[in-house]
N, C-alpha and C positions, 0 to 999 in steps of 0.2 A: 137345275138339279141333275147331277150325274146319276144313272143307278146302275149299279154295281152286283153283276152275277158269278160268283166262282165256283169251282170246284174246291173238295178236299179229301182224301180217303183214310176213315176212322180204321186201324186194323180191328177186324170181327170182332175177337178176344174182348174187347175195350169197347164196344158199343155199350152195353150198361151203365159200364161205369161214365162213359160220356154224355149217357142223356142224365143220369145223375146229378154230375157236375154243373149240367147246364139247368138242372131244375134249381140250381141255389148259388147262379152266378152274382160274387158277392157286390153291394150295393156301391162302393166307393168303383167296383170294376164298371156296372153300368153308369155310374155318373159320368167317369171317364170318357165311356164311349158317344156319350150325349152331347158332351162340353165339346170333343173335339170333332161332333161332325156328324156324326154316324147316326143316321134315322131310317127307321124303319127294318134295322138290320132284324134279319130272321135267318135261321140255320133248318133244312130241310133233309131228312137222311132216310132214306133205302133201308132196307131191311142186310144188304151185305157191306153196312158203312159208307156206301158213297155218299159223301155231304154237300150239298149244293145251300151256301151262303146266300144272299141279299142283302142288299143296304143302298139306302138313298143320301147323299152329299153331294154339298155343292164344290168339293174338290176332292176327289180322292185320294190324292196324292199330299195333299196338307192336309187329311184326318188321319194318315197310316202315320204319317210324322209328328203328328200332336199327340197320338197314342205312343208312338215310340221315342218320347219325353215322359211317361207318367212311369211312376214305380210301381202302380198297379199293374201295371199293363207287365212289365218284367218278373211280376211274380206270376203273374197268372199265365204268360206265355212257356215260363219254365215248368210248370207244371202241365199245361196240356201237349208240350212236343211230343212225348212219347205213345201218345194218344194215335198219332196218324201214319201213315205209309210215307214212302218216296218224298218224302219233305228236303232233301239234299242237300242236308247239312243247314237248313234253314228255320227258321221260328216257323208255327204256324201262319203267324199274321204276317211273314215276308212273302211266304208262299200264296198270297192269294193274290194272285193273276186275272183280271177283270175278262171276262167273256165276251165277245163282239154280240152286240144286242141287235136281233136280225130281223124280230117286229115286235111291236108296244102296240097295244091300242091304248088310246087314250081315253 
């Protein structure tokens, strides 16, 4: 099992409305994320929008590509882009770059 830590930066302005959003992420979007992989995912955020993601899968790379097959995933990605900084020209979910993990205990 891979486990997966990134960054993301919510602009200020938009923090409400993102922990919002995220208190009524719609049911077919988390089915989405279950079917293709993604466990344990948790979203963790600062008080000045720094968002630091989690998730556990047994491939990362074939759960961002099983989610970037679903029409959920494209609705809900077009509506949270505008949500975050420096995303450079990118979806949210292209933008998350896995962390070098430097200790775990087990």
């Amino acid at each position: 099992m891979q486990r997966i830590g990134f960054i993301l930066k919510v602009k200020e302005d938009m923090i409400e409305e993102y922990k919002r959003r995220h208190a009524n992420v719609w049911p077919e979007m988390q089915q989405a994320l279950h079917e293709t992989g993604w466990h344990n995912y948790t979203l963790f955020m600062r008080e000045d929008g720094l968002l630091f993601g989690y998730l556990e899968t047994p491939d990362f790379d074939a759960a961002k590509a099983g989610m970037a097959e679903q029409e959920v995933n494209a609705r809900w990605q077009a509506q949270m882009g505008d949500f975050f900084e420096a995303l450079e020209g990118q979806a949210p979910d292209e933008a998350m770059t896995p962390m070098e993990i430097v200790f775990h205990l087990d």
